[in-house]
N, C-alpha and C positions, 0 to 999 in steps of 0.2 A: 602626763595628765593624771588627774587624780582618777581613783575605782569611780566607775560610770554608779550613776544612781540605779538600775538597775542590780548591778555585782551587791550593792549596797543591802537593795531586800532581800536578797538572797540570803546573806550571810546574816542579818536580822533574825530571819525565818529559823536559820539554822541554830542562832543563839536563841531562842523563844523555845525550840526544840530541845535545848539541853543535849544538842550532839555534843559527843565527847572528842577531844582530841586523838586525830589519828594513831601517837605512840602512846597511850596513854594505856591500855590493856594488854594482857598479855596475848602473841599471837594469835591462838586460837577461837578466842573469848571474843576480841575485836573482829574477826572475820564473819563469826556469826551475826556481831553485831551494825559492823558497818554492813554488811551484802544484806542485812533488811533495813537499813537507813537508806541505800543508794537505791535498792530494788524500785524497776521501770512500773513505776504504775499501771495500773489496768486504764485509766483513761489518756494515758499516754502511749497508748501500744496501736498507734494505728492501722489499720490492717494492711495485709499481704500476702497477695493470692495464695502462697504456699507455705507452711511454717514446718521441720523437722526435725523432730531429734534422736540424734544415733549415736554410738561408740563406736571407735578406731582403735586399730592396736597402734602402740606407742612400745618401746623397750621396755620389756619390766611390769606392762598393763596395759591398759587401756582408758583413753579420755573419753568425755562426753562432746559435742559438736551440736551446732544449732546450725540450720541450714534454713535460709528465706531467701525465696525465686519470685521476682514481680512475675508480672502479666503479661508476657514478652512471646513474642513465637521465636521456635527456633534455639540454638542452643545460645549461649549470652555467656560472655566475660564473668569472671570470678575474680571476688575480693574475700580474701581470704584477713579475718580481724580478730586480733589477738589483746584481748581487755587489758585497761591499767588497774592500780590498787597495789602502787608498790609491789609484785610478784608475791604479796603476800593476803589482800583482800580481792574484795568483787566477783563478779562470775557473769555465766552467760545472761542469767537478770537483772543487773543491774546496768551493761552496756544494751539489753532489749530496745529499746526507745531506740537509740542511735542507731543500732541496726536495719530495724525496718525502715529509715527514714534512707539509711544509707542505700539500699536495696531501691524501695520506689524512685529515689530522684536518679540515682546513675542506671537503672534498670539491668543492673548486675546480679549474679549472685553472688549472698555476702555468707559467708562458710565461717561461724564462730567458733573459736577453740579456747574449750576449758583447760588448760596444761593446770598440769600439777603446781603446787604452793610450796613457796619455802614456810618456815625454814623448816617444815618436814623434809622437803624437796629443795637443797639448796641447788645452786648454780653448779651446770647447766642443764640441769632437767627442763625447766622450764624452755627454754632456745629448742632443746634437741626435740619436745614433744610438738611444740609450732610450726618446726621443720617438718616433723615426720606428718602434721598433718597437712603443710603445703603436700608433699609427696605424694599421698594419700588424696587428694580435690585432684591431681594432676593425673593419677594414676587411674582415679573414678569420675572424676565428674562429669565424662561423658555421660552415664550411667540417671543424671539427675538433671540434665540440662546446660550443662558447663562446656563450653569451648576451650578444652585443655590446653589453647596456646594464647590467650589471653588470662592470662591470670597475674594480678597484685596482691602485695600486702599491704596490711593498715593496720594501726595502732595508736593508743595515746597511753602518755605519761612510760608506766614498765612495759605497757603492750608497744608504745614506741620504739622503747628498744628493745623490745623481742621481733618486730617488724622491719628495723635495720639489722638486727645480729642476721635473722632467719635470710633478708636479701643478704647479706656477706656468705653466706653459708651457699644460698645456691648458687650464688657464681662461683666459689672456692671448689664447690662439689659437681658444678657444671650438669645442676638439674635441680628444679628447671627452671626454666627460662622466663625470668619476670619481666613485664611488662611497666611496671611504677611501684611505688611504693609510697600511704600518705603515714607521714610521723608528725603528731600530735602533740604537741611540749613533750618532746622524748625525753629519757633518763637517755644520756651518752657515755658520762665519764664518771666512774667509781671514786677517782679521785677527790670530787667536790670540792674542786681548785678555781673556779672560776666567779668572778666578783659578782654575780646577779646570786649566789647562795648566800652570803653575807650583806649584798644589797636586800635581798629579798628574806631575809633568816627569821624574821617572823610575820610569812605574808600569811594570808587566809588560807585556811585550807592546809597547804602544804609549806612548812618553813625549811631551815636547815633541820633542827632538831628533830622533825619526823621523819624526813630524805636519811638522813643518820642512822636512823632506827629501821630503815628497810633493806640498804644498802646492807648494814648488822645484819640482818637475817638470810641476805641471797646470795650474797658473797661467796659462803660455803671457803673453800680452800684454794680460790681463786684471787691470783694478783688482781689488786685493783685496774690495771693496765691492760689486764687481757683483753683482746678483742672480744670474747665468748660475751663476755657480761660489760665489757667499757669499748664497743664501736669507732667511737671517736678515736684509737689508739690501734686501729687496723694497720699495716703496712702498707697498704696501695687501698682508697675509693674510686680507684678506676675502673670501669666497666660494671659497675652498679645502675639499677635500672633509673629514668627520672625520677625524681623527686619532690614529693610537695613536702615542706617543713612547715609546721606555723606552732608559733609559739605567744605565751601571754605574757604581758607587760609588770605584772607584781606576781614574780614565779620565780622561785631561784634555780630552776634547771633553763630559763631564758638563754643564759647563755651559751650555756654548752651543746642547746638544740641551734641556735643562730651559728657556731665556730663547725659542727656537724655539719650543716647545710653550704660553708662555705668551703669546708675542705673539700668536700665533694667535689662542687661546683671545679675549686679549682684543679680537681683530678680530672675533668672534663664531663660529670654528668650533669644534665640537667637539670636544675633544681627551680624550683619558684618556692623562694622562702617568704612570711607573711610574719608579722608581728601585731596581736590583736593588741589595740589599748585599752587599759581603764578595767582588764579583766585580770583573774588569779586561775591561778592552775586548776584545772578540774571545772573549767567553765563548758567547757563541749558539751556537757549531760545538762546543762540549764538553760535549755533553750527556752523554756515553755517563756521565763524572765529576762533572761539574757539575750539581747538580738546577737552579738555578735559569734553567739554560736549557732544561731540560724543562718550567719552570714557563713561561719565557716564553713557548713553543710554545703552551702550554695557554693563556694568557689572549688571546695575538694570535688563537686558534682563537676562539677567544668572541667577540672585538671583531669579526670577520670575518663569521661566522653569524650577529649581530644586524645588521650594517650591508648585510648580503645576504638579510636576511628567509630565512634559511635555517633 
């Protein structure tokens, strides 16, 4: 199908804006600049009984972490969510919106971690700092409301695949123990071999030539193939926790999150894979326009509550 008339004003909006193309500044410059384009507005921050923020140590320093607890008695499951922006923009305000909404509907706590940037920070700082702060919810989050043996990750676009590396990481390291994992049109394979990148090479938003230019920067001195930073190219998806996959229909990482979701599957985990149509990567943050990223909220809400016995 063609982009839904909504995806339509969206990217209107953004063209009347004069937003710039995602590789188009250098690292730094663009970070500044997209993290106050995407940042969660003040009339989109709907409230949430608890909102906080702290530092954790990480190897080498310390992150920032945003932590929102709905209105729940008792202690409650933890989703632990790791922002996209290429490993190279975004931060804890610009995924704000999607957090609290993620938090009131699955009535979780959702623990955001700011990991460090390439290409200051190439691959895998980013992985190991997400890990250390699942580590760190598991090791604390009694401490704030958490039921340290229900806990997931989540993630969209590099947060996707820092939300699959980090589940390959605690089962390789045998702690701890995840319960689901939701990946969001993940980044999978370093390679960008697979035909939705040349199908998709100049979709909205994100094409080949800018996926190109982030990959460049996270890479660091890491084979493209390595599990650390390309998931899809693990040795074994066996005994990873279920899985929700969804991916968008004009996105050149489509395929490589749908052949993710199928290895999986056929390694024997769980998965409910989803393909939104008629949207472009980076539709999950435009709900307020886009239904089908209200829809997504609603079904990752359902796969959450069943996998949390909630």
């Amino acid at each position: 199908m063609p982009l839904t008339a909504e995806s339509l004003v969206v990217l209107q909006v953004l063209k009347d804006a004069g937003v710039k193309a995602l590789h188009e500044l250098p690292a730094a410059e663009g970070r500044d600049y997209f993290n106050a384009v995407f940042k969660t507005k003040p009339e989109d921050q709907e409230p949430v009984t608890r909102i906080e923020d702290r530092r954790i140590p990480v190897s080498g320093g310390d992150i920032p972490i945003r932590i929102y607890a709905p209105q729940t008695a008792g202690n409650r499951p933890a989703l632990v969510h790791f922002h996209g922006g290429g490993w190279v923009y975004l931060n804890l305000d610009t995924h704000d919106g999607y957090c609290r909404q993620l938090a009131n509907r699955t009535g979780c706590v959702v623990v955001a971690v700011e990991y460090r940037k390439a290409p200051e920070f190439p691959a895998p700082t980013a992985a190991e700092d997400c890990y250390a702060a699942l580590q760190w919810v598991a090791a604390n989050g009694g401490s704030f409301g958490v039921d340290t043996a229900k806990l997931g990750v989540v993630g969209d676009s590099a947060g996707g695949n820092l939300a699959a590396v980090v589940a390959q990481l605690a089962r390789d390291r045998k702690s701890p123990k995840l319960a689901l994992q939701l990946l969001t049109y993940p980044a999978t394979d370093g390679t960008m071999s697979h035909a939705s990148i040349k199908e998709n090479a100049t979709a909205p938003i994100l094409g080949e030539a800018e996926m190109s230019w982030f990959w460049n920067h996270y890479l660091g001195k890491n084979d493209k193939k390595n599990p650390i930073v390309s998931p899809l190219y693990a040795e074994s998806l066996a005994g990873l926790p279920p899985a929700f996959v969804s991916t968008a229909e004009f996105d050149p990482l489509r395929d490589e999150g749908e052949s993710y979701a199928a290895k999986m599957k056929a390694a024997g985990v769980e998965v409910d894979q989803r393909r939104y149509a008629g949207v472009f990567h980076g539709f999950m943050l435009m709900g307020k326009i886009i239904p089908e990223a209200r829809q997504l909220v609603d079904d990752q809400t359902a796969f959450v509550k069943k996998h949390f016995a909630m």
